[in-house]
C-alpha positions as CSV (number, residue, x, y, z in Angstrom):
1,X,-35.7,34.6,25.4
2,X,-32.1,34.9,26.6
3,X,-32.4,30.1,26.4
4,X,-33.6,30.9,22.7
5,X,-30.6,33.6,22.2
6,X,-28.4,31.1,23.6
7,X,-29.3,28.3,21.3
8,X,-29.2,30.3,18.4
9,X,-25.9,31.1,19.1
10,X,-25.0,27.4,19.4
11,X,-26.1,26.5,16.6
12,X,-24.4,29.4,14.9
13,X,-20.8,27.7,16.4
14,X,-22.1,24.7,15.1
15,X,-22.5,25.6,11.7
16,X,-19.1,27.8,11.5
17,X,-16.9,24.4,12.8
18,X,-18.7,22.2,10.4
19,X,-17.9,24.6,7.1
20,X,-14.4,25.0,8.6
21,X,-14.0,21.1,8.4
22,X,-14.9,21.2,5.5
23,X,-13.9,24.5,3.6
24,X,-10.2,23.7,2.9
25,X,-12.2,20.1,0.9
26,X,-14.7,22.0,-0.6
27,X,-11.9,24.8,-2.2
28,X,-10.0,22.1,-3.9
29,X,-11.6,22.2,-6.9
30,X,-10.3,19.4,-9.0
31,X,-11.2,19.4,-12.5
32,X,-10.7,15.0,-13.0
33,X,-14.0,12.4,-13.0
34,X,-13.3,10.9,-9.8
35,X,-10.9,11.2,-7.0
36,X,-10.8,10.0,-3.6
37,X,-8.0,10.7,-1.1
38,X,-7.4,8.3,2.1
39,X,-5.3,8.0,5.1
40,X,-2.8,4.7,4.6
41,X,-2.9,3.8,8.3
42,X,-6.2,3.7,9.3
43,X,-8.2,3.6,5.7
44,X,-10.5,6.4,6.1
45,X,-11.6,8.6,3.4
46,X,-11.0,11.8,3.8
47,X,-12.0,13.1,0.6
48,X,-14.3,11.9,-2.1
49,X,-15.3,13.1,-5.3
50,X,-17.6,10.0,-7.0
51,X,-15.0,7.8,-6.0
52,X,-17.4,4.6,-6.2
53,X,-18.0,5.6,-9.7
54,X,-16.5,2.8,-11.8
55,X,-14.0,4.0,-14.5
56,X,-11.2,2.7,-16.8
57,X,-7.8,2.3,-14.5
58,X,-5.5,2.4,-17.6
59,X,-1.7,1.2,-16.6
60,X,-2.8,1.4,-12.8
61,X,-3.7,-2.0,-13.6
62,X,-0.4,-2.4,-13.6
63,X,-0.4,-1.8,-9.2
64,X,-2.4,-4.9,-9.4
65,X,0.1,-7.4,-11.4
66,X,2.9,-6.3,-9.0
67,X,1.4,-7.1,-6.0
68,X,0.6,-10.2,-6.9
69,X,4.3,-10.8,-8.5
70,X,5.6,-9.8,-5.1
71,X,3.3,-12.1,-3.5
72,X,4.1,-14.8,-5.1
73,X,8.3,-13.4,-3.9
74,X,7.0,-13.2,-0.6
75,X,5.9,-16.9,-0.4
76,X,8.6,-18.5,-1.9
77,X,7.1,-19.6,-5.3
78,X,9.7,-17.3,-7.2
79,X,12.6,-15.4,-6.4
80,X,13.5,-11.8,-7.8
81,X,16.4,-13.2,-9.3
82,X,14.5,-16.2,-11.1
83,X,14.9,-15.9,-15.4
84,X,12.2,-15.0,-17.2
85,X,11.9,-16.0,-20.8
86,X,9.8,-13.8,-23.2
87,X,6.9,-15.3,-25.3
88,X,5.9,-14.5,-28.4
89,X,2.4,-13.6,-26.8
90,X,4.2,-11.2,-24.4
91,X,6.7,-9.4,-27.1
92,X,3.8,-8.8,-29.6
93,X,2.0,-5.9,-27.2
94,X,2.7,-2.4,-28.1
95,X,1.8,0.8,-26.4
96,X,4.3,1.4,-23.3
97,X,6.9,-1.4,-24.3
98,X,10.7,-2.2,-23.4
99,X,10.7,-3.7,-27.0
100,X,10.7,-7.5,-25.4
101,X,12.2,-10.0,-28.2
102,X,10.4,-13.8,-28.1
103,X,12.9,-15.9,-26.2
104,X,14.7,-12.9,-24.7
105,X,15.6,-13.3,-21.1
106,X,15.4,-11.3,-17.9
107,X,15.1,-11.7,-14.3
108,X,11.5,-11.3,-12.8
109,X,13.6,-8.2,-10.6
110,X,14.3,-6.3,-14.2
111,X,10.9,-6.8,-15.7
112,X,8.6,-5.6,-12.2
113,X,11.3,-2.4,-12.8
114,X,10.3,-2.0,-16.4
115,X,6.5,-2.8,-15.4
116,X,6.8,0.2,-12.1
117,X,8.8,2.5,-13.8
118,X,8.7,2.1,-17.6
119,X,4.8,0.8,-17.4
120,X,5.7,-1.6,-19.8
121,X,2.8,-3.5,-21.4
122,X,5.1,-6.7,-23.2
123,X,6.5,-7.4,-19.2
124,X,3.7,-7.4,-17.8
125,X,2.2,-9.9,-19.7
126,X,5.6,-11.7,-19.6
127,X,5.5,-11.4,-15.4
128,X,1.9,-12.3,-15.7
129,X,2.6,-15.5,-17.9
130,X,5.5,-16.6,-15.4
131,X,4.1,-16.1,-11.8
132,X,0.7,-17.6,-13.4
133,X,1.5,-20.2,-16.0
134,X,-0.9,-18.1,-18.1
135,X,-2.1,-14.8,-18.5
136,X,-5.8,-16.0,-18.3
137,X,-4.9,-17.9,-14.8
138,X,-3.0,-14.8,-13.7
139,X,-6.2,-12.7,-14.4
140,X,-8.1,-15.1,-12.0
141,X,-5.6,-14.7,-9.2
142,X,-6.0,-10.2,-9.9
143,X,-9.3,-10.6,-10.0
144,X,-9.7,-13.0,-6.7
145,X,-7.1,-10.8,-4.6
146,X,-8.9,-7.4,-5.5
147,X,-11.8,-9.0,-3.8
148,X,-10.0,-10.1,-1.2
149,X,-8.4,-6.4,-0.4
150,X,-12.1,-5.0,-0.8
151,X,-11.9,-4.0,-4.4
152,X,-15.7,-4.8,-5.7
153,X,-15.8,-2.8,-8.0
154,X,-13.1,-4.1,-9.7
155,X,-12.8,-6.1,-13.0
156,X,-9.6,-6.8,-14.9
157,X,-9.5,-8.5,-17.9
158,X,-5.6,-8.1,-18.6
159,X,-2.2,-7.3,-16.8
160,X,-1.4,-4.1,-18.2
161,X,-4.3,-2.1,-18.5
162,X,-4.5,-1.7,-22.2
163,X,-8.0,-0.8,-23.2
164,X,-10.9,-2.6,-22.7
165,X,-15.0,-1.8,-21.9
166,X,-15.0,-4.4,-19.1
167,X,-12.1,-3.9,-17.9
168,X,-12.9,-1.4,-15.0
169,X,-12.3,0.3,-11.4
170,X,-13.0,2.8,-9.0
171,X,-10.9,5.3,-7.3
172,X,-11.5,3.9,-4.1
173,X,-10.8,0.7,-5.6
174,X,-7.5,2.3,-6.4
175,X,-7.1,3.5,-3.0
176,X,-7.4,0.1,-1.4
177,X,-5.0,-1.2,-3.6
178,X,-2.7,0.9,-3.0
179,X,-3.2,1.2,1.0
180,X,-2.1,-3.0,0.7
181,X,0.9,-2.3,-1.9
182,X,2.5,0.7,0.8
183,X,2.9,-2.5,3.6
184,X,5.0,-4.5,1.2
185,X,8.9,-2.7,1.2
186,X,10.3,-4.0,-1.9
187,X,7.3,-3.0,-3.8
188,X,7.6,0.1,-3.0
189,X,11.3,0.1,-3.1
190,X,10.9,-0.5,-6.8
191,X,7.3,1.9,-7.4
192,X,9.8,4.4,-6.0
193,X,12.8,4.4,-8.7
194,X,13.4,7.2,-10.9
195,X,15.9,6.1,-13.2
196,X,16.8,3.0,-14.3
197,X,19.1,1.7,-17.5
198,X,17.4,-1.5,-18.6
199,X,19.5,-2.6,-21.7
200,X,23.0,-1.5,-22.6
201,X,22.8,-2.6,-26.2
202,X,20.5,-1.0,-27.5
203,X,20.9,1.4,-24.7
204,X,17.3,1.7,-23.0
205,X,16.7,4.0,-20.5
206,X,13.5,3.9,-18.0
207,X,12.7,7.3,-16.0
208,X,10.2,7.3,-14.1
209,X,6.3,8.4,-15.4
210,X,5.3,9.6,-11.9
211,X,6.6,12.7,-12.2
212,X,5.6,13.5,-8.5
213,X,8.7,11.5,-7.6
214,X,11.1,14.7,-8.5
215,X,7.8,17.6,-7.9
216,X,6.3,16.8,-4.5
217,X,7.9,16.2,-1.3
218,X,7.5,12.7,0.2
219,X,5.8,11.6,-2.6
220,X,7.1,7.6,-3.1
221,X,5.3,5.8,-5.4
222,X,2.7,4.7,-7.5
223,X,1.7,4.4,-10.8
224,X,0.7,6.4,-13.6
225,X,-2.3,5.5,-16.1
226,X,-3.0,6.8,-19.7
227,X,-5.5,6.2,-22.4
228,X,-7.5,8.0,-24.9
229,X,-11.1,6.5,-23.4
230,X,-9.2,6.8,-19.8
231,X,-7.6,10.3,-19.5
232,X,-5.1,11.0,-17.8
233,X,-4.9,8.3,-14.2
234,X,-2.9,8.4,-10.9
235,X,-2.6,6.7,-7.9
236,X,0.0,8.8,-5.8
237,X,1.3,7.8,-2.3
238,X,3.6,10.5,0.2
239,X,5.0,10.6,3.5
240,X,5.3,13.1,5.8
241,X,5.8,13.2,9.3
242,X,5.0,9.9,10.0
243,X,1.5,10.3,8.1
244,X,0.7,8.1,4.9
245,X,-1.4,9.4,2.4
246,X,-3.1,8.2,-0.6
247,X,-4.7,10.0,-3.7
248,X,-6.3,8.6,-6.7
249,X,-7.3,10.7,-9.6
250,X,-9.1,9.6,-12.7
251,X,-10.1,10.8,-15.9
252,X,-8.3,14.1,-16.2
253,X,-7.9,15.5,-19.6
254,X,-5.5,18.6,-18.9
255,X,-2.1,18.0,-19.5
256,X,-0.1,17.1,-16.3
257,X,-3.7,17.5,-15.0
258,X,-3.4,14.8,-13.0
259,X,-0.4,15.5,-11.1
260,X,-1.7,18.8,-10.7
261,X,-5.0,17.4,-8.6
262,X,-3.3,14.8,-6.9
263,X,-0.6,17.4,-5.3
264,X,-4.2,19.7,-4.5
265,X,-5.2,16.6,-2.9
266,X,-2.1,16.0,-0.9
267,X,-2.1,19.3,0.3
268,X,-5.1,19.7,1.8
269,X,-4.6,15.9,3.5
270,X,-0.8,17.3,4.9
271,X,-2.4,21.0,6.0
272,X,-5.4,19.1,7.7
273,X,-4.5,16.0,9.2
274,X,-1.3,14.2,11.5
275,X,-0.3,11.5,13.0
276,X,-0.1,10.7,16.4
277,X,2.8,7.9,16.7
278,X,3.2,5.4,19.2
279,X,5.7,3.0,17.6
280,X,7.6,2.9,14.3
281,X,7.3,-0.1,12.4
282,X,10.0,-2.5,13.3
283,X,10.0,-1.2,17.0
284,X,10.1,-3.1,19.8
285,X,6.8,-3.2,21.8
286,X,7.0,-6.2,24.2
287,X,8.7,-9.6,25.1
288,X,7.1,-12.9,25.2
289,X,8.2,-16.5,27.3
290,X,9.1,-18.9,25.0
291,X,8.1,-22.6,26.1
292,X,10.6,-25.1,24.9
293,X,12.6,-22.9,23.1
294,X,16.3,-22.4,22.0
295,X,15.9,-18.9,23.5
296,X,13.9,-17.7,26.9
297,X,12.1,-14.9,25.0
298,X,11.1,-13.4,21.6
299,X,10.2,-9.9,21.0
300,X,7.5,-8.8,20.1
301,X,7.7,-6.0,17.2
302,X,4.9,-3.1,15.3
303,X,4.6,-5.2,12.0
304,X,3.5,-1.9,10.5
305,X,3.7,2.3,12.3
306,X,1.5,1.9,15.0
307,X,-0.4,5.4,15.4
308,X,-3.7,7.4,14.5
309,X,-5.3,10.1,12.5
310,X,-6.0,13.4,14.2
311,X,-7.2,16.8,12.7
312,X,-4.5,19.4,13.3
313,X,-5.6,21.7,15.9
314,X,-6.9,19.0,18.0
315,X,-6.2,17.1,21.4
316,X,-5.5,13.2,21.3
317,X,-5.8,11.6,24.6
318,X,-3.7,8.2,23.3
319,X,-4.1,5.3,25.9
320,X,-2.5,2.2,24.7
321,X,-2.7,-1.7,25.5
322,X,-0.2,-4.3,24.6
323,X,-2.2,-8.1,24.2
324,X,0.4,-10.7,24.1
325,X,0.0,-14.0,25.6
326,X,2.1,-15.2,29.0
327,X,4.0,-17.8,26.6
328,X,4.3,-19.2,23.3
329,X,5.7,-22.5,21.8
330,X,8.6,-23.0,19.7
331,X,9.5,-23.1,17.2
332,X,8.5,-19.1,16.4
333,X,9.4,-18.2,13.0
334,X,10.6,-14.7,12.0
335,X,7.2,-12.1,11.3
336,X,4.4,-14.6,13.2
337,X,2.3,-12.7,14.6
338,X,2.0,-12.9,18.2
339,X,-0.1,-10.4,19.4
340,X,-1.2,-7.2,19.1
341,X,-1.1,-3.4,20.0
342,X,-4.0,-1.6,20.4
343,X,-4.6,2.4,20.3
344,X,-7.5,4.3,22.1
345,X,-8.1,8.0,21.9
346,X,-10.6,9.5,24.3
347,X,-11.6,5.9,25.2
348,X,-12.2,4.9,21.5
349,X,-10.3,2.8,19.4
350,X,-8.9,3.7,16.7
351,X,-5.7,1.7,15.2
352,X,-5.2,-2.2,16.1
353,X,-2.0,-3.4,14.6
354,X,-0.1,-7.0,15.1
355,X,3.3,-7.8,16.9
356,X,5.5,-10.2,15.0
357,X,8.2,-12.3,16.2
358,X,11.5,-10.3,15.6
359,X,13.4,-13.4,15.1
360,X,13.4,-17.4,14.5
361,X,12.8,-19.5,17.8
362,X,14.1,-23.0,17.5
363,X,12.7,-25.6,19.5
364,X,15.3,-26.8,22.3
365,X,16.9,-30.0,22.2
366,X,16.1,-32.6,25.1
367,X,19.0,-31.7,26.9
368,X,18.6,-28.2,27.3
369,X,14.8,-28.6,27.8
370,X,16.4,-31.0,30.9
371,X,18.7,-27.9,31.8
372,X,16.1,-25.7,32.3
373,X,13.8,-27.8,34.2
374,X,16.3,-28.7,36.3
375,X,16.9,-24.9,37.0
376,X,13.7,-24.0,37.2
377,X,13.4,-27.0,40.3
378,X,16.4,-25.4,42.2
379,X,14.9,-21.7,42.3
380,X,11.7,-23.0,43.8
């Protein structure tokens, strides 16, 4: 009797720490068609609300079109301060506009502003036209990428997220999207103005449709998304203490509605979860031998926060390893990855992240490659 009291008892713990894990999820009570919210670092979902179920992104889209501008930035095909010149296929769309003229000019920098902030329809197609050569071989490269950042779900048939049956995501879609968009700076940089004066005559004024900029605290980016078959879209990104999170809501039709879920989503992520840091992003984790190099060593930085996901209230036990190899060979550019820090918490991992070079490595010339074997003779 008193084993069967016992178990009964256990099972009664049981049952009260599951609905406690799951009370403050269960009271949020958002009133959208799908929402999903996820922890940047690490990717896991942390809440779901038919977040597979495929829905119209509206000018989220939009996330999509400046990744791969800034991809494109990133691997020197363009530079932020190349000239864009507006076509005639690019001025003609309406909706959310910056009133582009046919043969107007701009820098790629001014029309991703006007894309993030003003969610303007005419520059994206114009960014879409110049980073692809045309719109229909920029949709390709959306399309490919998505897949490529786990986005199946995914279909776009256009830049800006005008609407269109087929074109279509998911929340966690969204989510995914976003989680790769947060590990590029100057994306976010520009997902994070407020204000921004994009003409002088006629005066044209952008502020900001993510209103969660001025509302919420820590709250950083991403992009708004409107239609009348969509509702009322947003992917919303914060930071606090260390810990990124990400909420996508969909298909709200209260006004503000969707600011108002995403904040109830954010909430329950900050009150629930933190982050156990290790590193900071940019921090320096170890040294590496350089073979034939202009310099002895290289260090060896956190490409991204190095850290983990942990339920308020809880223990972490954090053991960490550092994998780096005895030597590598120059020349080491700036941001190659060479190696990797991995995190453990109660003897499980749970965050793998890469060490970059922290700076260029030349390869030595003969005579200082004959320097140093000759130095290296003498101490033996």
């Amino acid at each position: 009797m008193k084993r069967k009291i016992a178990l009964i008892i256990i099972l009664n713990i049981l049952f009260a720490m599951m609905f406690l894990n799951t009370a403050g999820a269960a009271n949020l009570d958002l009133d959208v068609k799908s929402a999903v919210l996820i922890d940047a670092s690490s990717g896991k979902v942390l809440y779901d609300q038919n977040a597979e179920e495929k829905w119209y992104p509206a000018s989220m889209t939009k996330i999509m079109t400046l990744i791969m501008a800034m991809e494109a930035v990133e691997q020197g095909k363009v530079k932020l301060t190349d000239t864009v010149t507006t076509s005639e296929h690019a001025a003609s769309f309406g909706g959310s506009q910056v009133w582009l003229e046919p043969g107007e000019i701009f820098t790629l920098e001014e029309l991703l502003i006007a894309v993030a902030v003003g969610s303007a329809n005419d520059a994206s197609v114009a960014v879409a036209e110049f980073i692809g050569g045309t719109e229909g071989n920029f949709l390709e490269m959306m399309n490919k990428k998505a897949k490529e950042i786990g986005a199946k779900n995914t279909n776009f048939v256009n830049p800006h997220g005008l609407h269109d049956d087929n074109h279509y995501t998911t929340a966690h879609d969204m989510a995914l999207m976003a989680r790769y968009t947060v590990k590029q700076p100057e994306l976010m940089r520009i997902a994070a103005i407020k204000y921004y004066k994009f003409r002088e005559e006629p005066l044209l004024e952008l502020w900001n449709l993510n209103k969660l900029l001025w509302w919420y605290q820590g709250a950083d980016g991403l992009k708004t998304g409107t239609t009348s078959d969509a509702g009322r879209n947003l992917t919303a990104t914060a930071k606090r203490d260390g810990l990124r999170l990400i909420a996508v809501v969909m298909g709200v039709e209260e006004r503000n509605g969707h600011f108002r879920n995403a904040m109830n989503l954010l909430n329950f992520g900050f009150n629930s979860f933190s982050f156990k840091s290790a590193f900071q992003a940019g921090d320096k984790v170890s040294s590496v031998t350089v073979s034939k190099g202009a310099a002895d060593t290289v260090d060896a930085v956190a490409a991204e926060d190095v850290g983990f996901l942990t339920e308020k209230g809880s223990k972490p036990e954090l053991e960490t390893k550092i994998d780096v190899p005895e030597w590598v060979n120059a020349p080491i550019k700036k941001g190659d990855k060479i190696g990797e820090v991995i995190l453990y918490n109660k003897g499980k991992e749970v965050s793998r992240v890469d060490l970059i070079a922290k700076q260029d490595v030349e390869k030595a010339g003969f005579f200082k490659i004959l320097k140093k074997s000759f130095t290296s003779m003498l101490s033996q």
